[in-house]
C-alpha positions as CSV (number, residue, x, y, z in Angstrom):
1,X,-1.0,7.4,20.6
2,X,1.9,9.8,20.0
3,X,1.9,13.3,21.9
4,X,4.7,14.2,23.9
5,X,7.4,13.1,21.1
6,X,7.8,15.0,17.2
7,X,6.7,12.7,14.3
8,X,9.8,12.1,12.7
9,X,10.4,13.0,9.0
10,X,10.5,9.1,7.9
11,X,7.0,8.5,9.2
12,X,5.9,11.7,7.4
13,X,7.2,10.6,4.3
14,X,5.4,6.4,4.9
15,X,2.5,8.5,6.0
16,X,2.2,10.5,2.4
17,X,3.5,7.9,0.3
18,X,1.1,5.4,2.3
19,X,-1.8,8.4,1.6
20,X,-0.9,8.7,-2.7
21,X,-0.9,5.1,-2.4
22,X,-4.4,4.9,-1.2
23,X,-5.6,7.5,-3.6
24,X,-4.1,6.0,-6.5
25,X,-5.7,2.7,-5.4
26,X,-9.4,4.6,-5.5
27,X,-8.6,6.2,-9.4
28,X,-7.4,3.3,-10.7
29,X,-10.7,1.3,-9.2
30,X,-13.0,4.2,-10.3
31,X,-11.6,4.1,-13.8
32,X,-12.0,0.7,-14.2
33,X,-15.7,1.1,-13.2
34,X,-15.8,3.2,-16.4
35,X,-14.3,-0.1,-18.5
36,X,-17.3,-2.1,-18.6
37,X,-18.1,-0.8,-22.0
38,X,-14.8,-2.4,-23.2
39,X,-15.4,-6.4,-24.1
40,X,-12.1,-6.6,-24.1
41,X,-11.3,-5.6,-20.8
42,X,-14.7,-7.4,-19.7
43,X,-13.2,-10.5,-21.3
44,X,-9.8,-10.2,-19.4
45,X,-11.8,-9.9,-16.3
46,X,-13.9,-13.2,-17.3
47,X,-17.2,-11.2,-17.1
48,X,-18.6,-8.0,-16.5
49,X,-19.7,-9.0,-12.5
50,X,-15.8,-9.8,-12.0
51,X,-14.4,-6.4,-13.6
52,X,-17.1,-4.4,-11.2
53,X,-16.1,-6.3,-8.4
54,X,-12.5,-5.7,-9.3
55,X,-13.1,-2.0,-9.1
56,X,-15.4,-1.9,-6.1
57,X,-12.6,-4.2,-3.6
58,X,-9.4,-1.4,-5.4
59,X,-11.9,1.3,-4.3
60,X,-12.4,-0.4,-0.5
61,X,-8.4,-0.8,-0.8
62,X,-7.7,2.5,-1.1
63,X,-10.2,3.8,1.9
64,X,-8.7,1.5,3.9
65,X,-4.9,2.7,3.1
66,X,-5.8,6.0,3.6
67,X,-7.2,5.3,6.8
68,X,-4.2,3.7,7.8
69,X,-1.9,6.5,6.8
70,X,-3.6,8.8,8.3
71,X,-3.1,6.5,11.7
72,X,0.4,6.8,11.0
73,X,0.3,10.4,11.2
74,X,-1.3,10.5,14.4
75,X,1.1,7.6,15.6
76,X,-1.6,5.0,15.8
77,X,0.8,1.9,16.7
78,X,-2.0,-0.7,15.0
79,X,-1.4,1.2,12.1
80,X,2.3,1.0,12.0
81,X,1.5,-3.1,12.7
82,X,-0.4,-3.2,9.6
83,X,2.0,-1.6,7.5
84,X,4.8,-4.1,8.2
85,X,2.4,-7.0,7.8
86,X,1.7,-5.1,3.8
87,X,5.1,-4.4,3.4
88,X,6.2,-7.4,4.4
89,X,3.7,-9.9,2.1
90,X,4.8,-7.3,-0.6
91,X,8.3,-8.8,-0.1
92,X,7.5,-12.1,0.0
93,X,5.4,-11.9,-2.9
94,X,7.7,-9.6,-4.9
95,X,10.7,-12.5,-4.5
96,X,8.0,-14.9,-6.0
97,X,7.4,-12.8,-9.2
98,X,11.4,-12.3,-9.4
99,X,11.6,-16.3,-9.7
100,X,8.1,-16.9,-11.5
101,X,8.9,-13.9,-13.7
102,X,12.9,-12.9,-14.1
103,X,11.9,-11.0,-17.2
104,X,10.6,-8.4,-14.3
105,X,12.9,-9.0,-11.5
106,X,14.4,-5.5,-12.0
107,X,10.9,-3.9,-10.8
108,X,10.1,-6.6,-8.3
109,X,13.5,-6.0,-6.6
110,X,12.8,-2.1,-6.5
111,X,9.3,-2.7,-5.0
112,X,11.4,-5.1,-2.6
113,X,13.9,-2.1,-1.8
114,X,11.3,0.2,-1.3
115,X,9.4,-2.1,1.2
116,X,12.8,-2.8,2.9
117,X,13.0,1.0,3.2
118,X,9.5,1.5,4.9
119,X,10.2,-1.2,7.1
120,X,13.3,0.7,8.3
121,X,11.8,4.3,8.5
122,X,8.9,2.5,10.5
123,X,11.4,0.7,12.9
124,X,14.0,3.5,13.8
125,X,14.6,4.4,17.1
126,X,12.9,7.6,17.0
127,X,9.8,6.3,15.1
128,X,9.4,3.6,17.6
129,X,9.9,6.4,20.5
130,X,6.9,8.9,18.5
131,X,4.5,5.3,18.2
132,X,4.5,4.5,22.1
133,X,4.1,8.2,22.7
């Protein structure tokens, strides 16, 4: 755990983006929840049970991100770990969409510059200094 060495601004700014991420995750689960009135969404889901469990596993996604960003804050290296492991199936998946999908290459190649940019604040020097504390 970090303690003798500043958090540096980049893994403040993973940390709070990591932290909206989470909470956007647990909206966008609990508003689905609210969706099972819909038979079209139902349908898209392929039945009620699916949509619910949809929502419930976004939900658990998005206590589990914020409990990672909040490791990051406090320079929990096994947070920082599973970060790059997110960031970096986000890559790999993101170049599959690109070739599956060129019609949205443009957004899968910013969410693959964004990771790529995560990655580095995560890997600096200094950030790597504040994580072995």
């Amino acid at each position: 755990m970090a303690g003798s060495i500043d958090r540096p601004g980049g893994v403040t700014l993973v940390a709070v983006l990591t932290w909206i991420s989470g909470l956007l995750d647990i909206v966008s689960g609990s508003l689905l929840l609210f969706q099972t009135s819909v038979s079209a969404t139902v349908e898209q889901f392929g039945g009620e049970s699916q949509l619910i469990a949809s929502a419930l596993l976004t939900i658990l996604i998005g206590v589990v991100v914020i409990v990672v960003a909040v490791g990051l804050l406090r320079g929990n290296n096994a947070s920082r770990i599973l970060i790059t492991i997110f960031e970096m199936l986000s890559i790999i998946g993101s170049v599959f969409l690109a070739i599956a999908y060129p019609a949205g290459a443009i957004a899968e190649y910013f969410s693959i510059a964004v990771a790529v940019i995560v990655l580095f604040l995560l890997w600096t020097r200094r950030a790597s200094a504040f994580f072995r504390g």
